[in-house]
N, C-alpha and C positions, 0 to 999 in steps of 0.2 A: 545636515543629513535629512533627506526627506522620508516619513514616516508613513505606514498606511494609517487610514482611518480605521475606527473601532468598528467592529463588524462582530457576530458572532462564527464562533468556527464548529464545524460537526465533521467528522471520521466516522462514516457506517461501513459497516463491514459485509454487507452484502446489498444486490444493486437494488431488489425491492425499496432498500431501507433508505438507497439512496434517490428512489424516483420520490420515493414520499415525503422526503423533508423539500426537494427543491419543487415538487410541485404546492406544498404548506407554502414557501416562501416565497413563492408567487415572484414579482417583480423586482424584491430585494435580494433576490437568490441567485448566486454565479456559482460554475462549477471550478476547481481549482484543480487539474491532472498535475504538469512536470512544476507550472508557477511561471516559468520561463517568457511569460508575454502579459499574465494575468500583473503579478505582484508587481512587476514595474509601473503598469499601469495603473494601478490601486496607488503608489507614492506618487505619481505626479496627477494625480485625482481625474485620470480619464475614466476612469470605471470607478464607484462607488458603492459596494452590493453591502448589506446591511448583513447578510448570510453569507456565508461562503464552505462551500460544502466540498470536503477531498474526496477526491475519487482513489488515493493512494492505497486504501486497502483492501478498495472493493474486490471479491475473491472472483474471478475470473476472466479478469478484464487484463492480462497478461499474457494469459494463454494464446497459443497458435497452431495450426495445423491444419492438414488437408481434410477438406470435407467434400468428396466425391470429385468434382471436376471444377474447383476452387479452393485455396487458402483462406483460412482464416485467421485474421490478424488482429490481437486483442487490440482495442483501442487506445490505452497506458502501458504497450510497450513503449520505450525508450528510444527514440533515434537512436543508439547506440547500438540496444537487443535488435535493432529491425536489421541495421547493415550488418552485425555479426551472422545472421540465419545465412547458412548456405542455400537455402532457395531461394534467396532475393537476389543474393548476391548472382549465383550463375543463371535465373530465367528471366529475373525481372530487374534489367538492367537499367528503366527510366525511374523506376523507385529506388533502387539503390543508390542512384547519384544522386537524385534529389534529396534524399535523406541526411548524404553521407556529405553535404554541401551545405546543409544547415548550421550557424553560427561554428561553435568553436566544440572543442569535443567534449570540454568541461559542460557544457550548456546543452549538446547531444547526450548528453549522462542524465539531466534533467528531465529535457523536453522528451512530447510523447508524440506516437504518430496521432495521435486523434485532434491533442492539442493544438501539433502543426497545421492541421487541416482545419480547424476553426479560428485559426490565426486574426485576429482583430485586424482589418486595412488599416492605411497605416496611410499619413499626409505629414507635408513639411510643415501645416498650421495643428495639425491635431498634435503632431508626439513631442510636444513640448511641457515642461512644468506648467502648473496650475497656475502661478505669475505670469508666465510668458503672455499664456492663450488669454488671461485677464486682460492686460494691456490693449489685447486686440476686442476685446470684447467677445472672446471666444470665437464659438464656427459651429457650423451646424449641425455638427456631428455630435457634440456637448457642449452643451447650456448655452447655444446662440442660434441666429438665425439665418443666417450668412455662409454659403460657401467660398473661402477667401482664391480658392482656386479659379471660381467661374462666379464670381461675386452677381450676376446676372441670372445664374441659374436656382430650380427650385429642388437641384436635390445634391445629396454631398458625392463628391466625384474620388474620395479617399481609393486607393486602390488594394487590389489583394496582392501578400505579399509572400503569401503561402507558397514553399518546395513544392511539397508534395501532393497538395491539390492536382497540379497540369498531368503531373507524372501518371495520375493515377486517374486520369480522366481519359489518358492517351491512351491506356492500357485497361480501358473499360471496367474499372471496377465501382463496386456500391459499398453503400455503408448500409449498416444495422443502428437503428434507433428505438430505445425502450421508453417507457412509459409505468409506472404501475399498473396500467390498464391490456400494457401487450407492449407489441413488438412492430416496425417496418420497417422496409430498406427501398433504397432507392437508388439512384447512380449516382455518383461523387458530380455528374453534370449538372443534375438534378436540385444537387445539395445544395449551389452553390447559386448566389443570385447577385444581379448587376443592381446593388445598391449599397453606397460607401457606410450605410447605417446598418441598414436592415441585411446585412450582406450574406446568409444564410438562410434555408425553408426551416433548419429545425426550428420546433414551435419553443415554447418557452421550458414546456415539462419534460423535455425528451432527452434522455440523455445517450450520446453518441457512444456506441460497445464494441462496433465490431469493423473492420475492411471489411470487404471479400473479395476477392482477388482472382481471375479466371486464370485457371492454370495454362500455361501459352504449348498451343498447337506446334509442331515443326513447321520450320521456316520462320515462325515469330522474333521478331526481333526489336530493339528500342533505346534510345536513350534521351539523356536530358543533357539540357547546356543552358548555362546559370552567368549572367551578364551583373557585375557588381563593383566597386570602385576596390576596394580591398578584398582579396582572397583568400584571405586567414576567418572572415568571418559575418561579413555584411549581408543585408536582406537584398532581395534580386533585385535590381533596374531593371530587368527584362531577363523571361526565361521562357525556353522552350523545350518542348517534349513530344517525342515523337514516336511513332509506331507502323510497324510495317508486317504484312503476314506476306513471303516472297521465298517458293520453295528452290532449292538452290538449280545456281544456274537459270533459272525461270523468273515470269514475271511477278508485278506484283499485285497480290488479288485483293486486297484491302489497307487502308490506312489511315491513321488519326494525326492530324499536327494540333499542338493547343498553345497558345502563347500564355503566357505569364507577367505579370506585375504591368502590363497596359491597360488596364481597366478594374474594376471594383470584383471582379470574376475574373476568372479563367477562362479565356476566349477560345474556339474551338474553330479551327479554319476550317471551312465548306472546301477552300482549294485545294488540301490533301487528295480528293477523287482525281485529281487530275495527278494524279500519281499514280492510279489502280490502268493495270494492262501496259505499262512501260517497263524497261529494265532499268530506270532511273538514271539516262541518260543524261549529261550536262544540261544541256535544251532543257529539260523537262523539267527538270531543279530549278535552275533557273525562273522557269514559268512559274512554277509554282509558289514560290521563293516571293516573288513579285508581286502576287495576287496576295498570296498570305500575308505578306507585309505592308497592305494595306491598312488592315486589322489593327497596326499597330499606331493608335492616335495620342500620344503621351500629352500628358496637361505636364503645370509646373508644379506639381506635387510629390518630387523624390528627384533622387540624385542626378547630375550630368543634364545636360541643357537638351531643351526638346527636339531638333535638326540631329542630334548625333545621336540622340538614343533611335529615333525612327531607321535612321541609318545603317545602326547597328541592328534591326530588326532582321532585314532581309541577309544581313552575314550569317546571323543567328541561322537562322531557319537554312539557308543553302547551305554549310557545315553542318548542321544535323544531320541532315539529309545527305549529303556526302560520306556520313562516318556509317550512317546504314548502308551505303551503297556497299560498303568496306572499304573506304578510305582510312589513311591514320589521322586523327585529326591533329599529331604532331607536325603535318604535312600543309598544313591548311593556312598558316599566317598568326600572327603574335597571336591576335585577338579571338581567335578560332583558337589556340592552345590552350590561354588562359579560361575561356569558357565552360570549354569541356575537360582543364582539371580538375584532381580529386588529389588530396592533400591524405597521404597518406589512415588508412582504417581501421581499426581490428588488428 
């Protein structure tokens, strides 16, 4: 049985109390929300923090509700509390699936939307036991020097493996970061940075409290499609999330594509414009579809071989885009079915 290392553990009960212990513990300090990605990784000794500080019963980091022409989303709700809210479920339908597609529902009862979104990237060299990655002499990511994915390169190429990152990037929203000192936000785009280490701007002391989530305009419409080897519960091989503002019958006057688990971030396709002023005709999906699945450059760092996951990119993205057009995507081909289900919710 693999055990965690000795660490100290603190529960404060309000977030002041919680900026100031983990800004005290400086660089031995981890925050610990649902545990759902933290504590596995603490027993096969990827993360080692000497502090470990709950955010379980910081008092308002649960709460949700409308704040003028935004939701706001406590940070340690639950994957489970976030797809029960009937306003995720009926407006904001690229979060909902993403959410409601994370592991298994026992582990959605755990994990939180904040946690999910700071999700540790994840590589075939990294998420091994402490033996394993010893044998190799570790990786760059922990306690070595070497990227075993691009052994020639000078930075770790681990990926993000984050639901509801894309979701929530396609659908414009920011986060809320505290401090002892104050408060900022920024966009989840923002948050979110292309390096397998450093894979986040929050700074060390900041602790993540809030979504914010723009309440969607008529005509807004969105969803997500989750590419994975097993569909009871696995992290994505490739996911997409999409957003369109297209009032009915009419065209469309804005939109976001963001791909998923192809890079260390959440990639955000420039080709979506080539969507705005179309009625999202075949051609145009297509085009689109093509350009944006360029983006998609897979190393050998997660499941399924590099040729079919690329391949699989551009289905990906033409099915999104088809189920916004108002396609069924029971209509669309195995691989387009399995993508865009959802295993029963709530």
């Amino acid at each position: 049985m693999m055990r965690c290392g000795r660490f100290h553990y603190h529960a404060p009960r309000t977030l002041r109390d919680a900026c100031a212990m983990l800004q005290d513990a400086g660089s031995d300090g981890m925050l610990l929300a649902g545990g759902t990605d933290l504590v596995p990784n603490m027993k096969r000794r990827q993360q080692t923090p000497k502090v470990v500080i709950s955010l379980r019963h910081v008092a308002g980091l649960r709460d949700a509700g409308p704040d003028g022409n935004r939701v706001r989303l406590g940070a340690m709700l639950t994957l489970s509390d976030l797809t029960a809210k009937e306003e995720v479920r009926a407006r904001h339908t690229a979060l909902f699936k993403a959410a409601a597609q994370v592991a298994t529902p026992h582990l959605r009862n755990m994990g939180t939307l904040g946690g999910n979104l700071c999700l540790d990237t994840r590589c075939n060299y990294y998420d091994q036991n402490y033996e394993w990655r010893k044998a190799i002499n570790f990786c760059m990511k922990k306690a070595g020097e070497i990227c075993w994915v691009a052994p020639s390169s000078r930075r770790c190429w681990a990926i993000s493996s984050t639901d509801t990152a894309p979701a929530l990037i396609a659908l414009g929203a920011e986060v809320a970061l505290a401090t002892r000192d104050g408060e900022r936000t920024l966009g989840v785009a923002d948050f979110c940075r292309d390096d397998g280490i450093q894979y986040l701007t929050r700074n060390p002391d900041e602790i993540l409290t809030q979504v914010l989530l723009p309440i969607p305009a008529p005509g807004e419409s969105s969803t997500y499609w989750k590419l994975r080897r097993r569909g009871s519960f696995d992290f994505p091989v490739l996911s997409v999330a999409a957003w369109i503002r297209r009032p009915p019958e009419g065209r469309v006057e804005a939109a976001r594509l963001v791909l998923g688990s192809v890079a260390s971030r959440p990639v955000i396709a420039e080709a979506a414009a080539g969507l705005v002023g179309t009625t999202l005709s075949e051609d145009v999906i297509e085009a689109v579809a093509e350009e944006a699945s360029r983006l998609a450059k897979p190393l050998d760092n997660t499941d399924f071989s590099l040729g079919w996951r690329k391949k699989a990119a551009r289905y990906l993205i033409t099915g999104a885009l088809r189920e916004l057009r108002g396609d069924d995507p029971q209509t669309l081909g195995p691989l387009a079915r399995r993508a865009a289900e959802l295993a029963p919710v709530g």
